[in-house]
C-alpha positions as CSV (number, residue, x, y, z in Angstrom):
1,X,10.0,69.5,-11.8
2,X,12.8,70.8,-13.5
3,X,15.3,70.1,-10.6
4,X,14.3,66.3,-10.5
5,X,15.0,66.4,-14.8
6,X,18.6,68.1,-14.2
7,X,19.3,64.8,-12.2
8,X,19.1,62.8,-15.1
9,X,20.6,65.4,-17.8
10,X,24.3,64.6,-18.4
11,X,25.4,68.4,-19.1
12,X,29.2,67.9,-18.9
13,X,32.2,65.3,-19.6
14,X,33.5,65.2,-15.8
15,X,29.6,63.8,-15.4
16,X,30.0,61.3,-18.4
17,X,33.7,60.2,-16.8
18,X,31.6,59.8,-13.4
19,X,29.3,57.6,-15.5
20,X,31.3,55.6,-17.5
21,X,33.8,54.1,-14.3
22,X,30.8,51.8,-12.8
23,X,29.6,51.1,-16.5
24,X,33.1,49.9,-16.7
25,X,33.7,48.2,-13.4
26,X,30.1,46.5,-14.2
27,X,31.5,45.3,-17.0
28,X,34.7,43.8,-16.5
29,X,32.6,41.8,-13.3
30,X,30.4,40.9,-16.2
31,X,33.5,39.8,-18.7
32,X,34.8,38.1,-15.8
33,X,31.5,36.0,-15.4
34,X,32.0,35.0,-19.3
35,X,35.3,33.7,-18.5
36,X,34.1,31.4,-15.8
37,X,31.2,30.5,-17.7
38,X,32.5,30.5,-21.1
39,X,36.2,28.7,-20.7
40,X,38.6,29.7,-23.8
41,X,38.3,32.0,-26.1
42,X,34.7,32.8,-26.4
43,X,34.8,33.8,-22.8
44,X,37.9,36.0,-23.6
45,X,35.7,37.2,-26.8
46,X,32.8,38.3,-24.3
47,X,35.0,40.2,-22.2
48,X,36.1,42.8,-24.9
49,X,32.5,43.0,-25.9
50,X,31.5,43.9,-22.6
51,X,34.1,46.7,-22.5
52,X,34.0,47.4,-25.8
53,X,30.8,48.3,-25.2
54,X,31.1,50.5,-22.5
55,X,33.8,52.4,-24.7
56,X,31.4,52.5,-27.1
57,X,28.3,54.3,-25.1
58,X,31.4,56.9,-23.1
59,X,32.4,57.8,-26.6
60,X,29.1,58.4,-27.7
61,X,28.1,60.7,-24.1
62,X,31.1,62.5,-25.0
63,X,30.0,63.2,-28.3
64,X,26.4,64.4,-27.4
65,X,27.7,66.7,-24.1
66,X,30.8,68.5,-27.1
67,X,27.3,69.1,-29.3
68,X,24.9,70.2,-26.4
69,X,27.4,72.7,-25.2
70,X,28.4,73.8,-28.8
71,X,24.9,74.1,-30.2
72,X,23.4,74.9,-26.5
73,X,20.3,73.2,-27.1
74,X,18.4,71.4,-24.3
């Protein structure tokens, strides 16, 4: 059981890089969605939310992985 759980722990930052390019492809395809749906600039508006966002949740992995190691708890 604890073999499956390590396949969903995110233990270090080259995991949490890994992570965060298709978080960030996914979102660009998603900004680019806004822009066709959304002409101007609330479509233009949507796409920095949707990669704002995905800077948002990497910067927040890379916060909890420097913890986990520092404070080593599981």
């Amino acid at each position: 059981m604890k073999k499956v759980a390590r396949l969903f722990q995110i233990k270090t930052k080259v995991e949490v890089f890994l992570i965060t390019y298709p978080l960030a492809l996914g979102a660009v395809k998603r900004g680019q969605e806004y822009m066709l749906q959304y002409p101007g600039k609330i479509g233009w508006l949507f796409l920095a939310l949707t990669c704002g966002a995905v800077f948002l949740a990497s910067a927040k992995m890379l916060q909890a992985v420097e913890l986990q190691q520092m404070f080593g708890q599981e």
